[in-house]
ZAKEMAR-400140 format. One record per residue (C-alpha): x, y, z; residue in three letters; chain. Coordinates in steps of 0.1 Angstrom, whole numbers, plus 5000, padded with zeros to 4 digits. Layout:
% residues N
R     c1     c2     c3   residuo   cadena
R      X      Y      Z       ala        A
...
//
This chain:
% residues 449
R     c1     c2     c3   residuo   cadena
R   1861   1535   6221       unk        A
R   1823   1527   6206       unk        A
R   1827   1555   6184       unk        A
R   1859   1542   6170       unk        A
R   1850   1507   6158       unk        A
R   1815   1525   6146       unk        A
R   1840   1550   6120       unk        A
R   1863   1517   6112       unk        A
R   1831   1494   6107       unk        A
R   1810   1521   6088       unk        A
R   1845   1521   6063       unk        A
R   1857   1490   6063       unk        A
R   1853   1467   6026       unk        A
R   1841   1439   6039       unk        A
R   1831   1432   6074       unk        A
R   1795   1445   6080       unk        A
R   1785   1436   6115       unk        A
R   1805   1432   6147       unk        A
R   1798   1422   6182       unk        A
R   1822   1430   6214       unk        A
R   1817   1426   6243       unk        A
R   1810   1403   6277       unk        A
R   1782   1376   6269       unk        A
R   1777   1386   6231       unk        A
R   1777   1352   6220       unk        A
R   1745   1349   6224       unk        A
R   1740   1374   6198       unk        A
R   1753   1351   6168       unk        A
R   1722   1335   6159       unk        A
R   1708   1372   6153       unk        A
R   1741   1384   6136       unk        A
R   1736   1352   6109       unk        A
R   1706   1357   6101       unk        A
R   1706   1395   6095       unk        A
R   1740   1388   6077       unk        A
R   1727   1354   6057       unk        A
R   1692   1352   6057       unk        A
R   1681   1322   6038       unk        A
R   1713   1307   6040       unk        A
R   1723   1269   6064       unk        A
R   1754   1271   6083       unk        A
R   1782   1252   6092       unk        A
R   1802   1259   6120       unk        A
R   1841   1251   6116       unk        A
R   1862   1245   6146       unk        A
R   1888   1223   6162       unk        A
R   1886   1201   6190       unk        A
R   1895   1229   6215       unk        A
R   1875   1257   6203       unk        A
R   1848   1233   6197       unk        A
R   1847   1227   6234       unk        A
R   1852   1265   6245       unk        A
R   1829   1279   6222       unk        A
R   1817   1255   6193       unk        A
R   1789   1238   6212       unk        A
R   1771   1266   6225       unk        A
R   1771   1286   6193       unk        A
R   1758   1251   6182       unk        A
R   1728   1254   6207       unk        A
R   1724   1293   6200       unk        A
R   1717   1290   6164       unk        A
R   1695   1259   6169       unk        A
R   1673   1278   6199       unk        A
R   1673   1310   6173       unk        A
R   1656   1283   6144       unk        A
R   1690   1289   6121       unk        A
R   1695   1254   6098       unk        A
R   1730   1240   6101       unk        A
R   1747   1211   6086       unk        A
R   1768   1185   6103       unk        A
R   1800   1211   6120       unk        A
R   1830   1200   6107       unk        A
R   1855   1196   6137       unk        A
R   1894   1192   6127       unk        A
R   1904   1165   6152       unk        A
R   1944   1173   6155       unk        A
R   1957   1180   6189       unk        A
R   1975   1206   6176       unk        A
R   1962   1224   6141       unk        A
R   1984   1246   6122       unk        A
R   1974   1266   6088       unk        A
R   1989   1242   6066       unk        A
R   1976   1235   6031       unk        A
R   1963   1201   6042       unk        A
R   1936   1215   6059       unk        A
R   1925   1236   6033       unk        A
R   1926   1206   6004       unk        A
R   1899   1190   6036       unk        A
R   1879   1218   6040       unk        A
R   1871   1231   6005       unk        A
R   1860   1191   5998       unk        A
R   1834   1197   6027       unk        A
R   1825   1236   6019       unk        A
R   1818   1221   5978       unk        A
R   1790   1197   5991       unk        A
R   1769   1224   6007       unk        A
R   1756   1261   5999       unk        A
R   1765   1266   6037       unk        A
R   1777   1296   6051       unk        A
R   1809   1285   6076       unk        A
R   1811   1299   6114       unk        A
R   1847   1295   6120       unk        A
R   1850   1289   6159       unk        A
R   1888   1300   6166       unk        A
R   1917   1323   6158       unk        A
R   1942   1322   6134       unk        A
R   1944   1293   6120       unk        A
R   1905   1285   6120       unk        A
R   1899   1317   6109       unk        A
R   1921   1318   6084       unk        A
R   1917   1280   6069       unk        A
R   1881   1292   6069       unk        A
R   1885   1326   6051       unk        A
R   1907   1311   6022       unk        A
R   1884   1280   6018       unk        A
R   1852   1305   6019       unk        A
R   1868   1325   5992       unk        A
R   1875   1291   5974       unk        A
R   1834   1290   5971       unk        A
R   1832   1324   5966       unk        A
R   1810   1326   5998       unk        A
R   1810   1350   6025       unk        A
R   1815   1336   6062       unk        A
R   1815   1347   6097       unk        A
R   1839   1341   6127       unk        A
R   1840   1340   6163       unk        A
R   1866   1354   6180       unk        A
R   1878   1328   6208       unk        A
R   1915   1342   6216       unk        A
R   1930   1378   6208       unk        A
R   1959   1361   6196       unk        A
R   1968   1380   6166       unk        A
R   1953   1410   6147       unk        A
R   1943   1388   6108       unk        A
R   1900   1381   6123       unk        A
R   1891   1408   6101       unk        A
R   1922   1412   6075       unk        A
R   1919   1407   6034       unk        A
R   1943   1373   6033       unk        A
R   1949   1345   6051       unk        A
R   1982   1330   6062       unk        A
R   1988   1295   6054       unk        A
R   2019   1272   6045       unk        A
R   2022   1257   6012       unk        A
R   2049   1238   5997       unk        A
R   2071   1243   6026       unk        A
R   2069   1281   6033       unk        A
R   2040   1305   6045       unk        A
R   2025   1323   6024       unk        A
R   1997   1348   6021       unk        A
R   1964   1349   6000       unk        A
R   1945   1372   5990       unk        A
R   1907   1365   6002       unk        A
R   1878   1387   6019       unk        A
R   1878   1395   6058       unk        A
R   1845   1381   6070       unk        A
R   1812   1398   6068       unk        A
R   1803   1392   6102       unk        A
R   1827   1385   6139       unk        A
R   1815   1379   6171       unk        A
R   1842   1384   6201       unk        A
R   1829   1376   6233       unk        A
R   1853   1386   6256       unk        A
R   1842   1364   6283       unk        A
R   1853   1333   6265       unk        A
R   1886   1352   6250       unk        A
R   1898   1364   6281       unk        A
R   1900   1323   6289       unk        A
R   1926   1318   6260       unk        A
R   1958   1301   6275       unk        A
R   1982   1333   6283       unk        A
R   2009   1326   6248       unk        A
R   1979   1335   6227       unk        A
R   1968   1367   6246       unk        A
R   2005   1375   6246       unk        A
R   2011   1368   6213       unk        A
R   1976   1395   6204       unk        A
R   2001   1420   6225       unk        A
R   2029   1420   6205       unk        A
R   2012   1423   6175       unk        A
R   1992   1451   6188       unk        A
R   2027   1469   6203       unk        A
R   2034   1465   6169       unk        A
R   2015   1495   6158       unk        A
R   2036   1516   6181       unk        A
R   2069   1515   6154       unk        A
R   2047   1507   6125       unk        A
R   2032   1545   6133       unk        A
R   2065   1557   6137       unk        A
R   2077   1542   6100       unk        A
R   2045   1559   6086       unk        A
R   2055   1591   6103       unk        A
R   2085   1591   6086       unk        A
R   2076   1580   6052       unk        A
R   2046   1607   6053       unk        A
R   2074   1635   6057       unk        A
R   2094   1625   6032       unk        A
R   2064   1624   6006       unk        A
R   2069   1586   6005       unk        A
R   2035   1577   6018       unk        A
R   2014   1603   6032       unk        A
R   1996   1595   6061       unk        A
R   1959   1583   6057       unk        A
R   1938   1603   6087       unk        A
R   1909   1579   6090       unk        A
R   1931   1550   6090       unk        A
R   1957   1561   6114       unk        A
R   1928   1570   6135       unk        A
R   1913   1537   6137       unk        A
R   1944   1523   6149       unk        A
R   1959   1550   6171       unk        A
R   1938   1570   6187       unk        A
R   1933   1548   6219       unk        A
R   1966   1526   6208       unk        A
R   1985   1536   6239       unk        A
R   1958   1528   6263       unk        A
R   1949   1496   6251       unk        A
R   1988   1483   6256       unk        A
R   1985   1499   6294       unk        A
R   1978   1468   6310       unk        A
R   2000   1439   6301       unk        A
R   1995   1420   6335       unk        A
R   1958   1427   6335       unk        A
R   1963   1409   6298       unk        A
R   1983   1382   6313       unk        A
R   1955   1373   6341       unk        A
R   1930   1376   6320       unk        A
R   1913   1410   6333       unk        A
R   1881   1414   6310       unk        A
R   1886   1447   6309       unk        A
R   1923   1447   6296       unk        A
R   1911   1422   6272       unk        A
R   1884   1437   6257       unk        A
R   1907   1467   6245       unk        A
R   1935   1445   6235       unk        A
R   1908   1425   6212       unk        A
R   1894   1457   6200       unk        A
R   1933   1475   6191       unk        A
R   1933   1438   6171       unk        A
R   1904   1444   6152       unk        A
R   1907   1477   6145       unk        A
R   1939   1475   6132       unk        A
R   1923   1449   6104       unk        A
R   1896   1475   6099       unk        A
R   1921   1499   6096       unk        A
R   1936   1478   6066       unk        A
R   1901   1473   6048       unk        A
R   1900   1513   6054       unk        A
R   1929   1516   6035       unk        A
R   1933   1490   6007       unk        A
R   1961   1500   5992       unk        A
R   1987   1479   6014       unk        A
R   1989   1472   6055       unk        A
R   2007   1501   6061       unk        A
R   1982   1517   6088       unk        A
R   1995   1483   6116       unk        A
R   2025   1469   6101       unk        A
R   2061   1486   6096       unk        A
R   2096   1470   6099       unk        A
R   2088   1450   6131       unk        A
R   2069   1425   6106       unk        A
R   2098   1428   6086       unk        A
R   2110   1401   6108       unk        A
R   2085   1384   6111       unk        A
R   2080   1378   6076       unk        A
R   2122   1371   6068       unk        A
R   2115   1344   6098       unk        A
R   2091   1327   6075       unk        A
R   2108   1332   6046       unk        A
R   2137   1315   6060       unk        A
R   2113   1288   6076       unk        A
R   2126   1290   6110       unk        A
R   2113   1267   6135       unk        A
R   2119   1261   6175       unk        A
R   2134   1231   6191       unk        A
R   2099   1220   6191       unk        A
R   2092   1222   6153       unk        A
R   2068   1247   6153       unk        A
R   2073   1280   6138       unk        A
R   2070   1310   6167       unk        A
R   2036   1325   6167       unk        A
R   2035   1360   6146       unk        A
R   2032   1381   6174       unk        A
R   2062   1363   6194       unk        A
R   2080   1369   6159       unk        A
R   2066   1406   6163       unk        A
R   2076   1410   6198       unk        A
R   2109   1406   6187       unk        A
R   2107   1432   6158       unk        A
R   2094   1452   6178       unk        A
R   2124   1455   6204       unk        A
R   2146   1459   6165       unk        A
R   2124   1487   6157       unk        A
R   2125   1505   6190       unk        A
R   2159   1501   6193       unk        A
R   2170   1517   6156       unk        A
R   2148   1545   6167       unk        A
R   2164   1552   6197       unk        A
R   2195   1554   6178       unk        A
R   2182   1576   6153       unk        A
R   2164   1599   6181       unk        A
R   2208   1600   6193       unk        A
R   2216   1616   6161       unk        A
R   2225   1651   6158       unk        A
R   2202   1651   6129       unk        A
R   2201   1690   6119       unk        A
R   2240   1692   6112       unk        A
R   2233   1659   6091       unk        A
R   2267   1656   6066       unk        A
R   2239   1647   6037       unk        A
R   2267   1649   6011       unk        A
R   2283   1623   6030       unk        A
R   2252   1600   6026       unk        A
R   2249   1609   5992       unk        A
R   2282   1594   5985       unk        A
R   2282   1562   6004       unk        A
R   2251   1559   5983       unk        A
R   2260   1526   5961       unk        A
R   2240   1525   5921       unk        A
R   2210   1504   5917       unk        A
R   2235   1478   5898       unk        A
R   2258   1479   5928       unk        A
R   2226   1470   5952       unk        A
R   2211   1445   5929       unk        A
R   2242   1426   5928       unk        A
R   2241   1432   5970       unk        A
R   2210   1418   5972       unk        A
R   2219   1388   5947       unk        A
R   2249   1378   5965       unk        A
R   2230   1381   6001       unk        A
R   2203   1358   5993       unk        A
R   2222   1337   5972       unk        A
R   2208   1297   5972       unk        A
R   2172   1308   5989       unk        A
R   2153   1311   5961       unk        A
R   2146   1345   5971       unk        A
R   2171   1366   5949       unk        A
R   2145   1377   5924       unk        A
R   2117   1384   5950       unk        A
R   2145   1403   5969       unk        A
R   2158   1424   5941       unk        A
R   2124   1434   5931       unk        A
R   2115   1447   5959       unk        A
R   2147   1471   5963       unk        A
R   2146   1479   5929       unk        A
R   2104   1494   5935       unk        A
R   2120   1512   5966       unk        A
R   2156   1525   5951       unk        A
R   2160   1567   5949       unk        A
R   2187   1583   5928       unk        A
R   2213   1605   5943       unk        A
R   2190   1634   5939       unk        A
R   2164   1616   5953       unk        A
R   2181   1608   5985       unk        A
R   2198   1638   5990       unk        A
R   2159   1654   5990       unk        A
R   2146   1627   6017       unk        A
R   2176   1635   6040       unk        A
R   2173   1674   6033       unk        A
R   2132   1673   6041       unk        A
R   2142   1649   6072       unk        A
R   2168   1670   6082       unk        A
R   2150   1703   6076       unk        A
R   2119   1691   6093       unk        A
R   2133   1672   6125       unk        A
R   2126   1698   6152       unk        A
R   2089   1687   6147       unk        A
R   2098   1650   6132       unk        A
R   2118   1640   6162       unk        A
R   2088   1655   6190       unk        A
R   2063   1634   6169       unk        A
R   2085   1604   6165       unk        A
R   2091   1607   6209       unk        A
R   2051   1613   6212       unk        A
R   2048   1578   6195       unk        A
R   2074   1556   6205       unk        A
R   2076   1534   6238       unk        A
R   2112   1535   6249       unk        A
R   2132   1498   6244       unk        A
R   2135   1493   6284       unk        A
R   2097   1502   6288       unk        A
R   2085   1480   6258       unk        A
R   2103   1447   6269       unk        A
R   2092   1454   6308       unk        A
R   2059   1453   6292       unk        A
R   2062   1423   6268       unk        A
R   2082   1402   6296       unk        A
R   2049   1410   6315       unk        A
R   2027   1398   6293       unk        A
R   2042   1365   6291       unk        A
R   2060   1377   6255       unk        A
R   2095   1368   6241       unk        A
R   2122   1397   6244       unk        A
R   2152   1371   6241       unk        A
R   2169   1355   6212       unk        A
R   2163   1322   6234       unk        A
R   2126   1326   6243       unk        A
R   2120   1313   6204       unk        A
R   2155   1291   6204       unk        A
R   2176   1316   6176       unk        A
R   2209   1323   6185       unk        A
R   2220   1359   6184       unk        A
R   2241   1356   6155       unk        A
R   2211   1341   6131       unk        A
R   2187   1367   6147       unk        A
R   2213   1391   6136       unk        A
R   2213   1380   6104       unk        A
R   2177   1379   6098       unk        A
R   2177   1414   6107       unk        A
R   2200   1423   6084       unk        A
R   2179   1407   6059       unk        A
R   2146   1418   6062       unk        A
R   2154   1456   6050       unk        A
R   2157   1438   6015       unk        A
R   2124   1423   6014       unk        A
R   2097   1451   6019       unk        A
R   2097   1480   5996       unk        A
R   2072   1493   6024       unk        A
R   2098   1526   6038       unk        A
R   2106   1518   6076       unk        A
R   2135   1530   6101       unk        A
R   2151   1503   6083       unk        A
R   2155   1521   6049       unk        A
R   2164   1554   6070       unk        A
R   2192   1536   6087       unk        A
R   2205   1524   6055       unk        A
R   2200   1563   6036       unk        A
R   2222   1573   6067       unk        A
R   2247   1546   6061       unk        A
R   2241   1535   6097       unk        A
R   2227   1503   6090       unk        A
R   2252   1475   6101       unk        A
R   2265   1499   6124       unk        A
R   2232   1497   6143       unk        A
R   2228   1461   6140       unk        A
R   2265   1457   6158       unk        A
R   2254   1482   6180       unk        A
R   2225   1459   6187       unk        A
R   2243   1428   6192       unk        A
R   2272   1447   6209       unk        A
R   2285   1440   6243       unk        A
R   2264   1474   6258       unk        A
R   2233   1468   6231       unk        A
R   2202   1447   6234       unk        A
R   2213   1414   6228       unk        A
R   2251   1408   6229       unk        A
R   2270   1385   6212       unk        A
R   2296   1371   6231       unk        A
R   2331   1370   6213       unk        A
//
C-alpha cells in the first residue's frame, strides 16, 4: 500500500506531501511549514469540522510557532458548495497573503480549492471524512446560478488524513466515500473496453494507482460502516489515490470515473433534489450508477458475442444528422441541447468505424470477456455490499421514482463523449432494450404497470 501512494505522490501535478495515517495530525504544523515556509495561515472550516478537527490543528500550528490569522468558521448548520460561500471567502482570502488549511471534505475542501485558486495561492487540506474521492482532484464542485458545475483549479499541495478523526465521520459520509470508490470497479471495466477498441488505451501507471489494491480496499463495507480504523484507512487511501491517479493522467478522469458518474452528473444537470431539498451526495448518486453499470455488463457478459450479427449493428446504425436531431428532440427545453449534441457529435463513428469497434470486440472477446469478469463485482454482490455500508441501492433511498431514474439513465449516454458500457450498448443496438430490462418485472428495479 505505502509503495502505491509513494508512485502516485512522486507523479502526481500538484499535491507534494501527504500524511495517512492514525494520529498524523499532529504532523500538520511540520507539513506547513516544509510546504509554506514563510508564509501565515488561515485555517477554513465549519462549525462541525471546527469542533472535530479545527481546534486542535489550531493548537498544533500555534505549539509548532506557525503564524495564523483569525480562522474563518462558516457558521451554517448545514454548508453546501454553493457560490455564496465562495463570493465570502475570496473577500477574506484578498485581505491576507495567508495560506488556507481547509478543515473538512467536500464542500470545505472544495470552497477552499476554488477560492485559493481565486488568489492564485496554493493551500492545504485536512482530511476529516472519506466521503468522496475530489481532496486531491484538479476542480472543485460548486453550484452556481442554479446548477453544479465544475472548475478547473489546483488539487492542494499538501493533505493531512488522520484516520482517527475520519473514521468518526457520521456513517452517510463514509458510505458515500464507498460508492465512489466502488465506482472504480465499472469505470475500469469502461476503460478496458475503450483500450481494446483503440479508443483510449489504457494508461499503466494510472490504472495502477487506482487498481492494484482496489478490490481489497472495498472488502470491508461493515468494518466501513462501524468505523474500523483499519477498513477506513484503505477506503481513504482508494479515495486519494484515485485523485492522484487523475493528476497522473491529466488528460481527463478516465483512470476513476466511467458511466456510473454518468449519472451522477445527468442528476445534476437535471438538478434533482430529495424530499428534503438537498441534492443526494455524489457517491449516493454513484452508488446508484454503479448498480446501472454492473447491470449493462452483466447483460453484455449474456451475449453470445463471437457470432455477433455486426452487419446487423451496422445497419440499425442511424447518420450523425439522424442522432443530432435525437439528441435535439431528447433534451428539448433544458438548455442542454447544444452541450448534448456536442458531445455525441466528438464521440460519433462512421459505418466503417463501427463495424471495426464491433469486429476488434468481437474478435478479441475470449480474452475481453475473462478481463472484463476479473474486474467486475457481480450486481447481487455489489448492492449486498453498498446496502452494508449504509449506501442507496433503491430508487427510493434518494426519493426518484423508477420511471425518472429511468429516464435519467437514458439520458446520460448523451452527455459524456468519455466511451462506457453505455456507448457499447448503444453500438449493439441494445440500449433501451437493457434499460427495460432494467426496469422490467425480473430486472433491478421494476416498474410496476
Amino acid at each position: 500500500m505505502e509503495n502505491r501512494v509513494t508512485m502516485a505522490l512522486d507523479n502526481a501535478t500538484t499535491t507534494k506531501a501527504l500524511q495517512l495515517g492514525c494520529g498524523v495530525i499532529s504532523t500538520v504544523g511540520d507539513v506547513f511549514a516544509q510546504q509554506f515556509a514563510g508564509h501565515k495561515a488561515i485555517i477554513v472550516a465549519d462549525k462541525t469540522t471546527w469542533h472535530v478537527a479545527g481546534a486542535k490543528v489550531a493548537e498544533i500550528l500555534a505549539r509548532d510557532g506557525i503564524a495564523t490569522c483569525e480562522p474563518y468558521i462558516f457558521d451554517e448548520p448545514e454548508m453546501h458548495a454553493e457560490w455564496k460561500y465562495i463570493d465570502r471567502l475570496d473577500a477574506v482570502l484578498a485581505q491576507t497573503d495567508a495560506v488556507a488549511i481547509a478543515v473538512g471534505s467536500g464542500t470545505i475542501n472544495d470552497t477552499t480549492k476554488l477560492c485559493s485558486a481565486h488568489q492564485q495561492r496554493p493551500y492545504m487540506v485536512v482530511a476529516t471524512a472519506a466521503s468522496m474521492d475530489g481532496y486531491v482532484a484538479s476542480g472543485a464542485s460548486i453550484t452556481k446560478d442554479g446548477k453544479k458545475q465544475t472548475f478547473a483549479c489546483p488539487a492542494p499541495q499538501a493533505v493531512v488524513a488522520d484516520v482517527d478523526i475520519i473514521a468518526g465521520a457520521p456513517e452517510a459520509m463514509t458510505a458515500s466515500g464507498y460508492g465512489d470508490l466502488f465506482a472504480k470497479v465499472p469505470a475500469g471495466a469502461d476503460w478496458i473496453v475503450a483500450d481494446v477498441i483503440g479508443n483510449e488505451k489504457i494508461d499503466p501507471l494510472s490504472w495502477s494507482i487506482v487498481q492494484d489494491g482496489l478490490h481489497s480496499a472495498l472488502a470491508d463495507p461493515e468494518g466501513a460502516r462501524r468505523g474500523d480504523k483499519h477498513a477506513i484507512e484503505q477506503l481513504i487511501e482508494g479515495l486519494l489515490l484515485g485523485g492522484f491517479a487523475m493528476q497522473a493522467y491529466p488528460k481527463t478522469s478516465r483512470p476513476a470515473s466511467g458511466a456510473e458518474h454518468q449519472v451522477s452528473h445527468m442528476l445534476n444537470m437535471a438538478n434533482f433534489t430529495m424530499a428534503n431539498g438537498n441534492m443526494p451526495s455524489h457517491g449516493f448518486q454513484v452508488s446508484m450508477g454503479v448498480l446501472v453499470s454492473l447491470s449493462l455488463y452483466e447483460y453484455l457478459l449474456e451475449m453470445d458475442i463471437e457470432h455477433l450479427d455486426i452487419e446487423a449493428c451496422v445497419s440499425a446504425w442511424p447518420s450523425l444528422e439522424e442522432q443530432e436531431a435525437h439528441t435535439r428532440d431528447t433534451f428539448a427545453g433544458s438548455g442542454l441541447e447544444d452541450f448534448c449534441v456536442g458531445e455525441i457529435c466528438a464521440k460519433y463513428v462512421s459505418r466503417d468505424q463501427l463495424r471495426q469497434e464491433l469486429t476488434d470486440i468481437r474478435d478479441n472477446w475470449s480474452t475481453l470477456r475473462e478481463r472484463l469478469q476479473q474486474q467486475l463485482v457481480s450486481v447481487a454482490e455489489a448492492k449486498r455490499r453498498l446496502q452494508m455500508v449504509g449506501a442507496p441501492t433503491e430508487p427510493e433511498d434518494i426519493d426518484i421514482s423508477r420511471s425518472y431514474l429511468k429516464e435519467i439513465i437514458y439520458k446520460s449516454q448523451f452527455i459524456r463523449r468519455r466511451y462506457t458500457i453505455m456507448d457499447v450498448a448503444v453500438r449493439l443496438n441494445r440500449y433501451e432494450e437493457w434499460l427495460d430490462r432494467l426496469f422490467s418485472e425480473r430486472g433491478l428495479w421494476p416498474i410496476e404497470r
